[in-house]
N, C-alpha and C positions, 0 to 999 in steps of 0.2 A: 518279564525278562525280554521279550521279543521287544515291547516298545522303546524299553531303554536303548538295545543295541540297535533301532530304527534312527534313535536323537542321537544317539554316538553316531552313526554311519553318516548323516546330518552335519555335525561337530567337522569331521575328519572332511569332508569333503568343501566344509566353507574356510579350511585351513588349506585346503590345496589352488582353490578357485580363487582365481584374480582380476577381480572386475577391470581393469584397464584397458585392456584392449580384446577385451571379448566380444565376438560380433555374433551377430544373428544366423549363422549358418553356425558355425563353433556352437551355437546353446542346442541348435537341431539335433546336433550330432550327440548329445549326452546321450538320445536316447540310444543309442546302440551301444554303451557302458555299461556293463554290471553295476554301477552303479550311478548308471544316468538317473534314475527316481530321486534317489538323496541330490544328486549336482542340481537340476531342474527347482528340486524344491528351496535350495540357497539362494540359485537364481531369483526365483521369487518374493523370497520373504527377507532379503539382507538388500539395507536403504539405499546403499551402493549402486547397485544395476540399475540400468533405465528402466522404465515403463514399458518402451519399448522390448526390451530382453522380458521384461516379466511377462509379457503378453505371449513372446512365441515361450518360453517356457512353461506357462499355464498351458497351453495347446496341445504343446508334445508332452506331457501328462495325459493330456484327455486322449491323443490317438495311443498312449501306452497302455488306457485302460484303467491310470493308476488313479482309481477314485480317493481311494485315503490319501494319500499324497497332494493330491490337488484339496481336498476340504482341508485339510491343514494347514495348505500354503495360504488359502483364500482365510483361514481362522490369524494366520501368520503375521502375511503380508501389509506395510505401512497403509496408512490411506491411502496416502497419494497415488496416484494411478491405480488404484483399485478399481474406481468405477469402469475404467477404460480394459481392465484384464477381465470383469466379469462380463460387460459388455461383447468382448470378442468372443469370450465360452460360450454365450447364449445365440451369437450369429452364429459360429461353428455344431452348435447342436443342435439348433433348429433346423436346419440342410438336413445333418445327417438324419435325424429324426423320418425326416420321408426316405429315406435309402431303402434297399430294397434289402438290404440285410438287414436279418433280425440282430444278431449280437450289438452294431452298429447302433440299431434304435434304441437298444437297452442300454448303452452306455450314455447315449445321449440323452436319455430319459432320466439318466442316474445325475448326470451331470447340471441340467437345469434344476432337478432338487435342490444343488449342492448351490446353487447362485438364488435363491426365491429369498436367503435373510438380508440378500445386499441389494433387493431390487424394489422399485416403490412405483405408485403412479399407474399408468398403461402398460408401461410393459411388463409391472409383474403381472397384474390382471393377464394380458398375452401369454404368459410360460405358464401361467396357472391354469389356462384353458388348454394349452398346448397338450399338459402333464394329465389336464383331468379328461379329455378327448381320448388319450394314449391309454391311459391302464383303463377306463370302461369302457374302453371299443371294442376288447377282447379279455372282457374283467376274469375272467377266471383261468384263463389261458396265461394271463400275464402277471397274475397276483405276486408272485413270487419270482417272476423276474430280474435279476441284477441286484446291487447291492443294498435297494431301498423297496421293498416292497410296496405293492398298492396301499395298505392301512396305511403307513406310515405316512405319504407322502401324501393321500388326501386328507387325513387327520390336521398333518400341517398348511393345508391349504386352507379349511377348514369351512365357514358357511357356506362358500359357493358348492362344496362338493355336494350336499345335501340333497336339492333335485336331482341328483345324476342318483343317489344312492335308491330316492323312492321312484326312480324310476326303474331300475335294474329290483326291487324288491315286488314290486307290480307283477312287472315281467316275468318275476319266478326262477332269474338267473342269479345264482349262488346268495341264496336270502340271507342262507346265514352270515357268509361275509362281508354283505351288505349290508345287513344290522347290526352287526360288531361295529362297522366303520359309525353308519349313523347316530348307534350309540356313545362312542366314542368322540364325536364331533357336538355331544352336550346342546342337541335340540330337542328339547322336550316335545315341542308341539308336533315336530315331523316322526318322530318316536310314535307318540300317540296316534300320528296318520298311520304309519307303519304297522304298528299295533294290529290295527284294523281292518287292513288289506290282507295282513295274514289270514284274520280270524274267518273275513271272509272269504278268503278261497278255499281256507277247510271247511268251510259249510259247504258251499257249493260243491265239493267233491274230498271227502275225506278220506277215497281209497285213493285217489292222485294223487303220489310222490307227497305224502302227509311226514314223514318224517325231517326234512330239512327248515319246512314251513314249523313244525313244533320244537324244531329246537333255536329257530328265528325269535317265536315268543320268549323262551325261557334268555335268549339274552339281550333282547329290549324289553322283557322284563316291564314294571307298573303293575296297578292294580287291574287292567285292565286284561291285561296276557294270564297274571295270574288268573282269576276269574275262569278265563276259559279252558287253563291247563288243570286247574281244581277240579271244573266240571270233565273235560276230557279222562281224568286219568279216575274218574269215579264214576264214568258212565259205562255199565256191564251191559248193556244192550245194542248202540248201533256203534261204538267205538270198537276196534280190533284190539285184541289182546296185546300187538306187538306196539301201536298207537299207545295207548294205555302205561306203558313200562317207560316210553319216549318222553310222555308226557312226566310221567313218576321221577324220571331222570333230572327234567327241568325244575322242580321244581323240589327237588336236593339240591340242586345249585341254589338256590332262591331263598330257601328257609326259611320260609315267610311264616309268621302268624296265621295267616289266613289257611294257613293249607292243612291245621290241625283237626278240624272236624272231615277231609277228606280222607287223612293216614288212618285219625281213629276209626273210619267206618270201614276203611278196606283192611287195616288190620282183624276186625272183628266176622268178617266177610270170609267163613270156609270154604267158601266154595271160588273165590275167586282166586287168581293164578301167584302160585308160591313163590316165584321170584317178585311180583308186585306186592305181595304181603310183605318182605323180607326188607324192602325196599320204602316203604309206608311205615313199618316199623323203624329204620333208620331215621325219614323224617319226623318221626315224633322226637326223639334224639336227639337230632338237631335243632327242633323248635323249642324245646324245653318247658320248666314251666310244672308245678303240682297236677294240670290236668293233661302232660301229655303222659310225666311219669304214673301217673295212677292209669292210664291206656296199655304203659307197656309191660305194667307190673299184671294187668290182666294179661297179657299175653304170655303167662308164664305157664298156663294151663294149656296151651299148645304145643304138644311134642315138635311141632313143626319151627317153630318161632319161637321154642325154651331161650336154644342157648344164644341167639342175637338178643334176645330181650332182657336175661340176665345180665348180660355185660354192658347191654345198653341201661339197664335200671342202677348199675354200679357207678357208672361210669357218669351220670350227671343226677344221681340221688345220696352218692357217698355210704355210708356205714349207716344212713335214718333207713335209706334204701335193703341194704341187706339186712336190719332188724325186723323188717317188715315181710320181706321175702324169707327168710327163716319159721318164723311165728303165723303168717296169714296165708303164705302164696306157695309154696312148698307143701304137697299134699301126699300123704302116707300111702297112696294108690298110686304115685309118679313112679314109670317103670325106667329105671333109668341102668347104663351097663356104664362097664368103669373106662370107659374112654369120656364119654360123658362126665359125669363125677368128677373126672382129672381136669375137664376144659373148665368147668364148673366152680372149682377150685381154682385152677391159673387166674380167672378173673377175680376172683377177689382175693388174691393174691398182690393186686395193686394197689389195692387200701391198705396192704399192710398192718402193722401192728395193731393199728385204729379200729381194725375189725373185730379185736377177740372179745369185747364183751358181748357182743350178738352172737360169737360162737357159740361162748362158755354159755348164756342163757340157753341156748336149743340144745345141749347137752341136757335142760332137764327134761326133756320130753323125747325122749331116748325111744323109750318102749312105746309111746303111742306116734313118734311120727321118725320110722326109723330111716327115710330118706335124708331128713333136715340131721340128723342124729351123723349116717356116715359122712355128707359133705361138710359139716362141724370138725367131727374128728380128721378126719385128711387134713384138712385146712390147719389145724393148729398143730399137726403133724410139720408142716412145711413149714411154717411162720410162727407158731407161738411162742410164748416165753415162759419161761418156768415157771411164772407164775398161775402158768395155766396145768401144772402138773397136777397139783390134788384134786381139780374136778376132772380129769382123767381119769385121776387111778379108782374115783367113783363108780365106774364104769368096767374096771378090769374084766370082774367076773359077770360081767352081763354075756349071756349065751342067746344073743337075738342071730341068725343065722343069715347069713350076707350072699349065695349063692344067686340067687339072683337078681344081683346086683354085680354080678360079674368077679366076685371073689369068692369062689369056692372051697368050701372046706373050711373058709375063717367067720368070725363074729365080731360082733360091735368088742367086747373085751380084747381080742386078738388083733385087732384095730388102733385100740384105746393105747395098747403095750407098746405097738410099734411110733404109735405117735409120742408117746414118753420117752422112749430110746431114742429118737429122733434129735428130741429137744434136748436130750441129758447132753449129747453131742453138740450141741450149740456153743 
């Protein structure tokens, strides 16, 4: 909506404007208009006007601030005398550029972006060193400066920003958005240097500011950052717990292959710290695969890591998974309360109908495994279909007693009746 009524306000204004005897003071004066931005912008991009008007009209854009406007008129405007309008934006912003106002410099910084796709030769080289001088003279102070951020604008400048990034990655100022940009500027080999600098200065002092340095690895990333965030986040002895989780974090983003014999040991590991188990366990999830799901399917016998590991062994094992967890991993000794039991159910609640023969089957081991027995019943309470009423009503008169389990006073048969009426309801 906004941009329409931007090209109408456009429209309306190059129906009012009459190149004839329009002179160079008269185009000055748009800018004190309400809608001097739309008049300025006709000026520039309708074939009409001189070169001359296009150039102070590009200008009184730049001192209005009005970055949009001017990349549009410059996306706009005929060839002809383009070279000459983006030529004067780049003499006018190189001045301002040394002003001693900051707003000033940030407009003029915005502004040499906005002229590097019509520039060739030496002097783009010049606005490229200009630009790349300006946001890492003061890279984290000004990242987010003006309408074009520092990524953005060295990502487009592109191999030369590269030294400037391992050099600021060296230095330990803002690594991680140093590595984003050198990742992003598609140099493997300075990646790989990068890499390496990190790895190194967490060796040399891994209680030093280690968490920006480990989240540097996890986004340039290779086999080589993994490597060391594997070993970091599965080192229980001189790594710090809070290192550890940091590390764990990276390399969820990452979901590498490689990082499955690290989740499966810290998973198996009680004694190490329950948000890093909880977290290792998710990366198994995400790696996938018969042997991370047979890692999380053991983690069913942990009260601590049941119910992430149930919804994770549903969730990329389907209904082979819940036959399995019924039958082998669900153990007649699991002390479970009916809040449990209900999350327990919600999740396989997502396979839907596709689940009820792994129900109906744990229905027949009712009296020897009566945990898998009530999360059966519940479930096909909520989701079954009629067809699962006669191996219910098998069950009516079973008096196995559910008390603790968080339903007192009721039994598996008192269980069985309400999931019948349930379904009769359907």
């Amino acid at each position: 909506m906004r941009t329409s009524s931007v090209v109408l306000s456009w429209l309306l204004a190059a129906a009012v404007l009459s190149s004839c005897n329009v002179t160079e003071d008269e185009v000055r004066s748009y800018s004190r208009y309400s809608n001097g931005k739309s008049k300025l912008f006709v000026v520039m991009t309708e074939p009409e006007y001189s070169t001359k008007l296009k150039r102070v009209a590009a200008l009184e854009l730049f001192g209005m601030r009005a970055l949009a406007e001017l990349e549009e008129g410059l996306k706009s405007m005929p060839q002809q005398g383009k070279p000459e309008v983006v030529s004067a934006i780049v003499e006018t912003a190189e001045k301002a550029l040394q002003s001693a106002n900051q707003q000033k410099q940030i407009t003029a910084k915005d502004a040499l972006y906005l002229t590097l796709p019509y520039l060739s030769g030496d002097k783009k080289t010049e606005v490229e060193d200009l630009l790349i001088r300006w946001t890492t003279e003061k890279f984290t102070l000004r990242f987010k400066f003006g309408r074009f951020d520092t990524g953005k604008i060295l990502t487009k400048i592109g191999a030369r920003a590269v030294p400037h990034m391992l050099a600021l990655i060296r230095s330990g100022k803002d690594t991680v958005r140093a590595s984003r940009i050198l990742k992003a500027l598609e140099a493997p080999q300075a990646v790989e240097q990068a890499t390496q600098m990190v790895i190194d200065s967490l060796e040399k002092n891994i209680m030093e500011n280690s968490e920006p340095k480990i989240l540097a690895l996890g986004t340039l990333g290779g086999p080589k950052a993994l490597d060391y965030l594997n070993k970091l986040a599965a080192n229980n002895k001189t790594a710090g717990a809070w290192d550890r989780l940091k590390a764990m974090d990276e390399l969820l983003k990452l979901a590498d292959k490689s990082s499955l014999e690290t989740a499966r040991s810290i998973v198996s590991d009680s004694s190490a710290q329950f948000d890093l188990r909880r977290k290792a366990l998710e990366l198994l999830g995400k790696v996938g695969g018969p042997e991370a799901l047979s890692a999380v399917l053991k983690a069913l016998s942990d009260p601590d890591l049941r119910d992430k590991a149930w919804d994770l062994a549903l969730r990329f094992g389907g209904t082979q998974a819940l036959d399995q967890m019924l039958s082998k991993y669900v153990k007649p000794d699991w002390k479970l309360d009916k809040n449990e039991i209900n999350d327990l159910v919600s999740s396989i609640a997502k396979l839907g109908k596709s689940s009820q023969p792994a129900l109906l089957s744990s229905l027949k081991k009712c009296k020897k495994n009566v945990p898998a027995c009530i999360i059966s019943v519940r479930a096909l309470g909520e989701f079954g279909s009629r067809d699962s009423i006669p191996k219910l009503q098998a069950h009516i008169e079973d008096d196995i007693p559910l008390d603790q389990f968080g339903f007192p006073g009721t039994t598996i048969g008192v269980q069985a009746t309400t999931a019948i009426n349930k379904i009769s309801k359907r």
